[in-house]
C-alpha positions in Angstrom: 29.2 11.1 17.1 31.4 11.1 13.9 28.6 11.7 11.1 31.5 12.4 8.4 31.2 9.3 6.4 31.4 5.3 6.5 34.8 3.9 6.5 36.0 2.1 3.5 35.8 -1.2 4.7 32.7 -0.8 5.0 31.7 0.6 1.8 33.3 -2.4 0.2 31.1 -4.4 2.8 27.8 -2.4 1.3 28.9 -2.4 -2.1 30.2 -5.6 -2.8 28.0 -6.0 -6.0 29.8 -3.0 -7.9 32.9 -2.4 -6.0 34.5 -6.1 -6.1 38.3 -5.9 -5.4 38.9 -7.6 -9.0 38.0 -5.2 -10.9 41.7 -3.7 -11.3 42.9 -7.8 -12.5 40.5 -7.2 -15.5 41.6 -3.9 -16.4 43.1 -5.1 -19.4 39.7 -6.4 -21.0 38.6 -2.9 -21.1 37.0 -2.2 -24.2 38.3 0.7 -26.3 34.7 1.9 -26.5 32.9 4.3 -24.4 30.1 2.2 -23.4 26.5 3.2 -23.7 24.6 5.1 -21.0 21.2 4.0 -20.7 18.6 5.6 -22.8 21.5 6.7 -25.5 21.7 4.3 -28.8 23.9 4.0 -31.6 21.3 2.6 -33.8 17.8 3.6 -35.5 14.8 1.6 -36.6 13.1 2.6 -40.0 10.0 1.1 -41.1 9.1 1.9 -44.7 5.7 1.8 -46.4 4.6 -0.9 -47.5 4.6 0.2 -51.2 8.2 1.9 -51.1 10.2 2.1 -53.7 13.2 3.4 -51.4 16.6 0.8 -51.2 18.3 -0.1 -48.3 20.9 2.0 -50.0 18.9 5.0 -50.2 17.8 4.6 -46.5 21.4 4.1 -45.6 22.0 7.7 -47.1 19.1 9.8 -45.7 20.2 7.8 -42.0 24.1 8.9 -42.9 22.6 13.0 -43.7 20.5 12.9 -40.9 23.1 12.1 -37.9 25.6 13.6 -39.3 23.3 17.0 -39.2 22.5 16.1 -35.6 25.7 14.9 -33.8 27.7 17.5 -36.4 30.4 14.5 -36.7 32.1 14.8 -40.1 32.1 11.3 -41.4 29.1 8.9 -40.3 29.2 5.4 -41.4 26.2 3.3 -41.3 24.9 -0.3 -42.1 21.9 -2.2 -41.9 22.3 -4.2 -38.6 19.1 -6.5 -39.5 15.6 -6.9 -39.8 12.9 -6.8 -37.0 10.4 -9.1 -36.1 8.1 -5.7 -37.0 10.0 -5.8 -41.0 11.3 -2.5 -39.7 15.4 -2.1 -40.5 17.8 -1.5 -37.4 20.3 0.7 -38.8 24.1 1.0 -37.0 25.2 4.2 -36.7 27.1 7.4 -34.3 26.7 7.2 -30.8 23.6 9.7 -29.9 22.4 11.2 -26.9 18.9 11.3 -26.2 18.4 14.9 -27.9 20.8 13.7 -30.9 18.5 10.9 -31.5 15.4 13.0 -31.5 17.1 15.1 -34.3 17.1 12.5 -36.0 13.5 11.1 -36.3 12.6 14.2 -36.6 14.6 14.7 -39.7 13.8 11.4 -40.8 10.1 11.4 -40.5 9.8 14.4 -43.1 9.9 11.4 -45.6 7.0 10.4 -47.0 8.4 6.3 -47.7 8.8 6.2 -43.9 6.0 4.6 -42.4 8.1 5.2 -38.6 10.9 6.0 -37.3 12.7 5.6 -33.8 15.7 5.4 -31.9 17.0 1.8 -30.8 17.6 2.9 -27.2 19.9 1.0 -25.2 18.3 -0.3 -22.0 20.1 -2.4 -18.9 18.1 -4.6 -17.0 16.2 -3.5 -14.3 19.3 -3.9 -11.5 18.4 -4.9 -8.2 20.0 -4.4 -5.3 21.9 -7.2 -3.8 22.6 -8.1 0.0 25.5 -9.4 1.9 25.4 -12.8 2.9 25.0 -12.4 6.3 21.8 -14.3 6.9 22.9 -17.6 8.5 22.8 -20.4 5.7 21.8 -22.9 7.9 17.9 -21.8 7.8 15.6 -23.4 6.0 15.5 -22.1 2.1 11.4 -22.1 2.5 11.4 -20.1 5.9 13.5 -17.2 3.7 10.9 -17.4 0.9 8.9 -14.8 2.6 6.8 -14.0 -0.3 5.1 -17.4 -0.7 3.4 -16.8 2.5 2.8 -13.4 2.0 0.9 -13.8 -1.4 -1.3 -16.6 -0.2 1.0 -19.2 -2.8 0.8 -22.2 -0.7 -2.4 -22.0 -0.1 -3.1 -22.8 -3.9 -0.5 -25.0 -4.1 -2.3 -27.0 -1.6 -5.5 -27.0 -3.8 -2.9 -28.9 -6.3 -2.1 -26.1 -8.9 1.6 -25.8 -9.5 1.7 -24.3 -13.2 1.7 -27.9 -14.5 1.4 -27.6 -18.6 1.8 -23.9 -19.0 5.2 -22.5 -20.3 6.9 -19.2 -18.9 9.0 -16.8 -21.0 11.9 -15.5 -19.3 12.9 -12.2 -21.3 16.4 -11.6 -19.6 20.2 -11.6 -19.8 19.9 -15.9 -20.2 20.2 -18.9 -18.6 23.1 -20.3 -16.4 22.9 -23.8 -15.3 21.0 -24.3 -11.7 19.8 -27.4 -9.9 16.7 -26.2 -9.1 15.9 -24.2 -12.7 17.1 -27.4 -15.0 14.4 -30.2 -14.9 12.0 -26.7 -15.8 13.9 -25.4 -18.5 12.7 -25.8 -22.2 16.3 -23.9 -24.3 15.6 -20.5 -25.4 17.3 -18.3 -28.5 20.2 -15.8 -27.8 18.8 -12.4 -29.4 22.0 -10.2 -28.9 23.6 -8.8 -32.2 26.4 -7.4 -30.6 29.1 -10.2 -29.4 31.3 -7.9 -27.5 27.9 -7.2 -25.2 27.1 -11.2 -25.3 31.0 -12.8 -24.5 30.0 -15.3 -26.0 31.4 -13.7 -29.7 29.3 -15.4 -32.0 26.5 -13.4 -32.3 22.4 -14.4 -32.4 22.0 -17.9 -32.1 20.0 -20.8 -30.3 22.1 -21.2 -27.1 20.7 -18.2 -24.3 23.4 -19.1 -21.6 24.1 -16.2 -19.5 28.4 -15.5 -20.1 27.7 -12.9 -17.8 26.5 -9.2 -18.0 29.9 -7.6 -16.5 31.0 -4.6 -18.0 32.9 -1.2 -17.3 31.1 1.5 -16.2 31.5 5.0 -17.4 34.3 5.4 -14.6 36.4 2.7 -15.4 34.9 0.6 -12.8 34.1 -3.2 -13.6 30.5 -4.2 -12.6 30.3 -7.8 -11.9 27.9 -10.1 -13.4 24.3 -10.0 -12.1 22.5 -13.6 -13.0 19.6 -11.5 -13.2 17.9 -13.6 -15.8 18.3 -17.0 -13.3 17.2 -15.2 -10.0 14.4 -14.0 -12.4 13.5 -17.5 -13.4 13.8 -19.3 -10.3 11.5 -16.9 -8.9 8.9 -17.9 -11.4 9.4 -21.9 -11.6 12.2 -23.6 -9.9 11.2 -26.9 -9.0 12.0 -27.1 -5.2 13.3 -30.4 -5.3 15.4 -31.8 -2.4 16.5 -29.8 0.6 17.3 -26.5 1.1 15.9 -26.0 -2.5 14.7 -22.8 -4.3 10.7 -22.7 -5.1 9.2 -21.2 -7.5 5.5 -19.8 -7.5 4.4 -22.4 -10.1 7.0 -25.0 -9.6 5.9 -27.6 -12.4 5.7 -24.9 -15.1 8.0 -25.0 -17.7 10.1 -21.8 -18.8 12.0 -20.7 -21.9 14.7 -18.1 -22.2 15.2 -15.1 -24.5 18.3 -13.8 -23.9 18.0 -9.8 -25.3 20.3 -8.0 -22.5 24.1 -8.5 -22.3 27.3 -6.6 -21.2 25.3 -2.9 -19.6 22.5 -3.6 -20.9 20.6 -4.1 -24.4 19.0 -2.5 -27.4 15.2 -2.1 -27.5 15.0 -3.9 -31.3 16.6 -7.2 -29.5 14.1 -6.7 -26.5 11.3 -6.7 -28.7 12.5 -10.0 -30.7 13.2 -11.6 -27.9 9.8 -10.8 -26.6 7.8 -11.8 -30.1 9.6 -15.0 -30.4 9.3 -16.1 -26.7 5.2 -15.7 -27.7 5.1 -17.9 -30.9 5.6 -14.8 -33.3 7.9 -15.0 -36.7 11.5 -13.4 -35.9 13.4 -13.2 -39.8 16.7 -15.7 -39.5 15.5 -17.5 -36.2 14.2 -20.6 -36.2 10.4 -20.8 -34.9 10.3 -21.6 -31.1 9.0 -24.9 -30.5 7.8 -24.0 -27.0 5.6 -20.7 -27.2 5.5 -18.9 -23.8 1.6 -18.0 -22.6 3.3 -15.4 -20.2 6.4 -13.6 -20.8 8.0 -12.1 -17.8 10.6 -8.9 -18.6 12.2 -7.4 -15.5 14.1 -4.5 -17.6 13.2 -1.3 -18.5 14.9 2.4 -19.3 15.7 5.2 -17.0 13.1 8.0 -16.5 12.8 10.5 -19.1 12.5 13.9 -17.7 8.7 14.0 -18.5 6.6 11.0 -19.9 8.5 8.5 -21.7 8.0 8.0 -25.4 6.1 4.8 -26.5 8.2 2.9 -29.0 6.2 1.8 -32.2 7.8 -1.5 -32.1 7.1 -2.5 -28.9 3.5 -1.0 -29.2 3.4 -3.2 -32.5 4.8 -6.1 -30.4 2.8 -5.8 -27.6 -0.1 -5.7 -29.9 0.2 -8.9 -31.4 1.2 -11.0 -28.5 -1.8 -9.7 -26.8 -4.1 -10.4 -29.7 -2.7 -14.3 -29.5 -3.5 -14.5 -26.2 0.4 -14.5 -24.4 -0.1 -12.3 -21.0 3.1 -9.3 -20.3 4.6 -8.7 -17.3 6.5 -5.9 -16.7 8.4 -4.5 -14.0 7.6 -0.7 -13.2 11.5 0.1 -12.5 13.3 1.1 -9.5 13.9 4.5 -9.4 10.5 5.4 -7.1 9.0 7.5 -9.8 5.7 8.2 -12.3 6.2 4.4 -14.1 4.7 6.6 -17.2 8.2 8.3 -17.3 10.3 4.7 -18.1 9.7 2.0 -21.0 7.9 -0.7 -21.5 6.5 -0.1 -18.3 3.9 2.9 -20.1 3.5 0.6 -23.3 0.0 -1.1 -22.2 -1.1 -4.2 -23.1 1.0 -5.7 -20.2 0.8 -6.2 -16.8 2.9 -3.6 -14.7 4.5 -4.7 -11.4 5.7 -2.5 -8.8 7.3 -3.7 -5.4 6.4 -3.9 -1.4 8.5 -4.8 1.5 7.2 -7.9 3.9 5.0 -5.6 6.1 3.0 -4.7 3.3 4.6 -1.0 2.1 6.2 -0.1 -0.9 9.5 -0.8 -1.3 11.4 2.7 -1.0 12.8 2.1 -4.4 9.5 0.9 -6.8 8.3 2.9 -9.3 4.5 3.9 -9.1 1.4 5.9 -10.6 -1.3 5.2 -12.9 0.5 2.6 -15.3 1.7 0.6 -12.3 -1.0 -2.3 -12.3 -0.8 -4.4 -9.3 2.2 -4.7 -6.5 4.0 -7.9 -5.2 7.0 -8.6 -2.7 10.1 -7.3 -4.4 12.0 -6.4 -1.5 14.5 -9.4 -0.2 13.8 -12.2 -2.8 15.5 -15.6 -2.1 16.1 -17.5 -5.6 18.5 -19.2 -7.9 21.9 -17.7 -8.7 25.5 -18.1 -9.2 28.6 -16.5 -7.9 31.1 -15.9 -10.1 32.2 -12.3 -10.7 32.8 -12.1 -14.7 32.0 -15.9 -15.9 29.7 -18.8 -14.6 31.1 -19.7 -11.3 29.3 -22.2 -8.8 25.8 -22.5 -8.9 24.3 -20.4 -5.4 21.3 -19.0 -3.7 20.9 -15.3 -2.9 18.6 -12.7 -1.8 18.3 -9.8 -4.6 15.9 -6.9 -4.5 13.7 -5.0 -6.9 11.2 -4.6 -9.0 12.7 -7.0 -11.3 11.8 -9.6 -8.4 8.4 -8.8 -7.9 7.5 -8.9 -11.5 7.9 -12.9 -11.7 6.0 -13.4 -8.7 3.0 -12.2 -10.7 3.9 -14.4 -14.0 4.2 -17.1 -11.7 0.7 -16.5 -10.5 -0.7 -16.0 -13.8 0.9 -19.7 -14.7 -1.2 -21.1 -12.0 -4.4 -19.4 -13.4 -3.5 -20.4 -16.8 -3.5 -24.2 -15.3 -6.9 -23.6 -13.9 -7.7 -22.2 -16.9 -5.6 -22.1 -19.8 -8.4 -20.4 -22.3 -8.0 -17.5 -19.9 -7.6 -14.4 -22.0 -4.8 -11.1 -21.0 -7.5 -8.9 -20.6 -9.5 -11.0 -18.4 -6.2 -12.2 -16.1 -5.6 -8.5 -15.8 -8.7 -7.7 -14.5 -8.9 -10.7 -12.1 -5.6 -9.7 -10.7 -6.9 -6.1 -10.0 -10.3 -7.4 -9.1 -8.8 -9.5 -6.0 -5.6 -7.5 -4.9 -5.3 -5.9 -1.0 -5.9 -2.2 -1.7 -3.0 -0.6 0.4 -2.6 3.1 0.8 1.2 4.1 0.4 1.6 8.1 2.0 5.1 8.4 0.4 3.9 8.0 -2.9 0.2 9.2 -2.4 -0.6 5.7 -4.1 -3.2 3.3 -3.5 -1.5 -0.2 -3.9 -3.1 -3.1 -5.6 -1.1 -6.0 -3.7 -1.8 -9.3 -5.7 -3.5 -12.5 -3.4 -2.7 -15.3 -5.4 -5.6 -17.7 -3.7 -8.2 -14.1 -3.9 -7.4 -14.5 -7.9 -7.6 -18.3 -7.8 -10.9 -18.4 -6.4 -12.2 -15.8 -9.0 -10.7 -18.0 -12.0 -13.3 -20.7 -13.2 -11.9 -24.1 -14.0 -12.5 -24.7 -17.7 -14.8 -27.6 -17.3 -17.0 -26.3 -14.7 -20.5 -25.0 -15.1 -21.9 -21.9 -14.1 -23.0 -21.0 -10.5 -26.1 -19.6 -9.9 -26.1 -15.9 -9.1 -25.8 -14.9 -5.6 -27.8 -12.5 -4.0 -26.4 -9.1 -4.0 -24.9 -8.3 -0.5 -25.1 -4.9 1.0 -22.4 -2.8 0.2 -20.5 -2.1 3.7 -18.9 1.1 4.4 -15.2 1.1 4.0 -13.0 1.9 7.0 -11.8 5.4 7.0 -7.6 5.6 6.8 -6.0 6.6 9.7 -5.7 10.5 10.3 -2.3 11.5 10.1 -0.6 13.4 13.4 -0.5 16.6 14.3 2.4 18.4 13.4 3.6 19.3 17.5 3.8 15.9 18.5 3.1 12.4 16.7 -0.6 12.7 17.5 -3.3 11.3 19.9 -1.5 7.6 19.9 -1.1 7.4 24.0 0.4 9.7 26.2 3.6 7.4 26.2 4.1 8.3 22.7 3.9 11.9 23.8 6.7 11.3 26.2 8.9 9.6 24.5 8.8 12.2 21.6 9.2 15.3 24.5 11.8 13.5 26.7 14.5 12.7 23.7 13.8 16.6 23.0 10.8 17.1 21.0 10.5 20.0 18.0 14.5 20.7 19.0 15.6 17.3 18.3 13.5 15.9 15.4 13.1 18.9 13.6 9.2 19.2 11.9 6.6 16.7 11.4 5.9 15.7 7.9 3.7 12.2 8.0 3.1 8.8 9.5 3.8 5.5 7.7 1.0 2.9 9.2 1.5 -0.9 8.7 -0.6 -4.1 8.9 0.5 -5.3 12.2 -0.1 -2.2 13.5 3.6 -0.7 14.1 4.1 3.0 12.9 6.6 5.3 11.8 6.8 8.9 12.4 9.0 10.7 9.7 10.7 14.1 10.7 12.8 16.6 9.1 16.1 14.8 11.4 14.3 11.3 12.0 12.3 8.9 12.3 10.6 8.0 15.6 8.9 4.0 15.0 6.2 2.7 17.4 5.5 -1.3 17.4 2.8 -2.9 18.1 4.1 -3.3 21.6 4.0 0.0 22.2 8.0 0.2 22.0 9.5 3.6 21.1 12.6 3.8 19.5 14.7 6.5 16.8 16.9 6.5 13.8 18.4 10.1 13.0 19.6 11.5 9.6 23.5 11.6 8.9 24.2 9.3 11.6 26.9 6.6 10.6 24.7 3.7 11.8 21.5 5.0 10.0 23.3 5.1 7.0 24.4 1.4 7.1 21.0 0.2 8.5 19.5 2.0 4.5 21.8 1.0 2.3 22.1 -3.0 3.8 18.0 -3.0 3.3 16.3 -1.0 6.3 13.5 -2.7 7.8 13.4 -5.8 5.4 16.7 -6.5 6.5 16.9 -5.8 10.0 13.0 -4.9 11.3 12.7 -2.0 13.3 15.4 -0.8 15.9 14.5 -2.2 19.4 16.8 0.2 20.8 17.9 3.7 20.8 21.7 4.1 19.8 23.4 3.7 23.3 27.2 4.2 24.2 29.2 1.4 25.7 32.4 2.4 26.5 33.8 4.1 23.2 31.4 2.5 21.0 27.7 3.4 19.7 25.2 0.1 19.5 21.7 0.0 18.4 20.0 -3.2 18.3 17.3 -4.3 15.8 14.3 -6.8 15.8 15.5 -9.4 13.4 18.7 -9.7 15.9 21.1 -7.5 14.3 23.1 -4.5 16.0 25.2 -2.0 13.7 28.0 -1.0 16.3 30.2 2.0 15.6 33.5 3.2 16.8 35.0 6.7 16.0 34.0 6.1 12.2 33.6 2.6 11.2 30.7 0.6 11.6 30.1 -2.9 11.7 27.6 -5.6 11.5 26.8 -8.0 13.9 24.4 -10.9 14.9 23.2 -11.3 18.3 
């Protein structure tokens, strides 16, 4: 079989999201300006004491010595960009890499009027993957809403909580105009400085619609809107009116919009504005916001730095305050399936930290993890509101998107229904309950021990505000836990049944799989064996069947979604005539012929 590469049909097929055909009829609104990578800035935040006697001027100057000293650029404008929720100054200067901008505090901090300095890193917004829209339309919008089921949602919804009274914080690239988002939406405040990265090319001001977050990449290419911010919200509280409508977790609760991310991305001093005003805190030159958010969702965050990540000191300061008012943070971990202590805000604290699992309980293959993760929730194939224009608002649609950023408002959509239960419920003690009730899940990739949140486990733990006390149960023996399942032995994929043995054997054993490295178990008791050339899965009918490395097919079957998108192959890859077919369990084949591959439904 041809194990070269995928045709370029279907790349564009795959990769619809960043490679869209129009790209080369915009090539003319190309900025002049390299844009900004993520993690690089071209601006610093200064704090000064609070008994300085230094200028802006002054600042300017030591700002304009310093860069110049570490990027070694001869002349280094600056100017004071504006004033921080924290009374820190954002200062506009160079374009620094992440080394250039350490120079810089470093140089900078040697001042005794400088209370803290740090970089205004530019962050994008934590991109999720999106799908081709080859599921069939003509399902019901509630049967794709997998995770509702999954996290016991409807079960609380039947008790009669819905979020009613409690108002969401979306802290996003905006608001577009949905059906199913607009009887929930309270306004918001557009926090991007920058109108080139808005296009909207007036600046900050109170109207958070999304113009769209396209932008050229660093190789010319134009990257198409995302809607992140409405999939985000919709997610959280869309109101599931009328047919084939979107749901949200808590469908009656009310949501605001911070818009802080725009064209690439966004700088960490409008995150954090957006973020204090969303919770009811002052922002300097924005009006106070009449709706106060008691949870804030942020699906963003940076790229991994090559060891931990550096906590900023104005999202610590921040994060802080809207904790000691009571507003709840949640965060999503980030997709690049590393430590979650190597990206920010994700290893801030004072937030709830979300990674992602699939819909047969695993981590997603992309979701971050480690210690600073706090609890996990579906991320992977997440049905909500959207829209489909490429560059500007086009019609209002549905899609399925994928991440992180998708399993964060899952969890603020749950802590809106425990607010309603509750609404003197502090951070601290949602945190906890969350913990408290979640499915402990053991994830071998990752050597992680999953929290996965049970919205009606953390229900039942919340006390309604009015009710009294119950008496003190008797303590119950403590049962011992079930050991986790041993993993195989490296010469064949262990004591299963002797059909296992077989199977493995008869397709050629050691020779064809290569060596054993571990087992993948799942809750309805399928399996998958990983090997250094494959992967060899076993369902819970006791049906064998193999997906190989560099094969054209595999490759299609990962980067369309894997198992969440297709469910495990129900067949080997067979040859008819000149073409390969393997068949999968959601009723999919991937057919290949010399090399292209296609996509088919049975």
């Amino acid at each position: 079989m041809n194990k070269k590469g995928i045709s370029m049909s279907c790349v564009a097929l795959l990769s619809a999201q960043f490679l869209m055909s129009g790209a080369v009829g915009f090539a003319e609104n190309k900025a002049d300006k390299e844009p900004l990578k993520n993690n690089e800035t071209d601006r610093v935040i200064v704090k000064l004491k609070k008994n300085s006697k230094v200028n802006v001027k002054e600042l300017l100057t030591d700002v304009q010595q310093s860069t110049k000293k570490a990027t070694k650029e001869d002349e280094v404008k600056e100017t004071v960009v504006k004033k921080t929720s924290t009374g820190a100054q954002v200062v506009q200067t160079e374009k620094m890499t992440p080394k250039e901008q350490q120079a810089v505090v470093k140089e900078l901090k040697k001042d005794k009027n400088v209370q803290y300095v740090e970089p205004d890193v530019f962050y994008k917004q934590d991109d999720p993957s999106d799908l081709e829209k080859f599921i069939n339309r003509n399902d019901m919008v509630r049967q794709l809403q997998w995770h509702l089921d999954y996290t016991h949602i409807k079960e609380v919804w039947k008790e009669g909580y819905t979020g009613k009274g409690v108002t969401i914080g979306i802290n996003d690239c905006g608001y577009i105009p949905h059906k199913d988002l607009a009887p929930n939406y309270l306004g918001g405040y557009d926090f991007i400085q920058n109108p080139q990265m808005s296009h909207d090319q007036d600046g900050r001001d109170a109207d958070p619609t999304d113009n769209g977050d396209w932008h050229y990449n660093e190789y010319g290419q134009m990257v198409p809107s995302s809607w992140h911010g409405t999939h985000v919200a919709g997610i959280a509280a869309a109101t599931g009116k009328g047919n084939n409508s979107v749901t949200g977790v808590a469908y009656k609760a009310k949501f605001t919009a911070g818009r802080s991310l725009g064209a690439g991305g966004g700088y960490l001093s409008d995150i954090a504005d957006s973020f204090a005003w969303l919770g009811g805190m002052e922002v300097q030159g924005v009006p106070k916001n009449e709706h106060p958010a008691k949870v804030i969702n942020a699906s963003l965050g940076s790229q991994p730095y090559p060891g931990l990540a550096p906590v900023p000191q104005t999202y610590r300061y921040v994060f802080d305050e809207l904790r000691r008012k009571g507003v709840t943070l949640v965060i999503a971990a980030g997709n690049d399936n590393v430590d979650a202590n190597r990206t920010t805000p994700a290893n801030v604290g004072n937030s709830i930290v979300v990674g992602s699992h699939d819909d047969r309980g695993a981590k997603s293959g992309f979701s971050n993890w480690g210690s600073a993760v706090d609890v996990y929730a579906p991320g992977s194939n997440i049905f909500s509101t959207c829209n489909n224009g490429q560059q500007s608002p086009g019609q209002q649609s549905d899609e399925f998107k994928s991440g992180t950023s998708m399993a964060a408002p899952v969890v603020t959509g749950i802590v809106a229904l425990m607010l309603e239960k509750n609404p003197d419920l502090k951070p601290d003690e949602i945190e906890r309950i969350l913990k408290e009730t979640a499915q402990k899940e053991y994830d071998p990739m990752s050597n992680t021990t999953m929290k996965i949140v049970n919205a009606k486990a953390a229900m039942d733990a919340v006390k309604a505000k009015d009710s009294k006390p119950e008496k003190p149960e008797p303590e119950k023996p403590v049962e011992p836990k079930p050991e986790k399942p041993v993993d195989p032995k490296p010469d064949y994929p262990g004591d299963v049944e002797a059909a296992m043995r077989k199977y493995y054997k008869t397709n050629g054993g050691k020779d064809t799989y290569g060596d054993y490295q571990y087992t993948q178990y799942f809750h309805d008791g399928t399996a998958k064996y990983f090997f250094t050339y494959g992967v060899i899965y076993r369902t819970k009918d006791k049906y064998f069947a193999s997906l190989m490395k560099d094969e054209l097919i595999t490759e299609m079957f990962e980067q369309m979604g894997g198992e969440q998108t297709f469910g495990f192959p129900t067949s080997d890859i067979r040859k008819v005539g000149s073409r390969y077919i393997q068949t999968f369990e959601k009723g999919f084949r991937i057919i290949q012929q010399k090399d292209k591959v296609w996509l088919e439904k049975e």
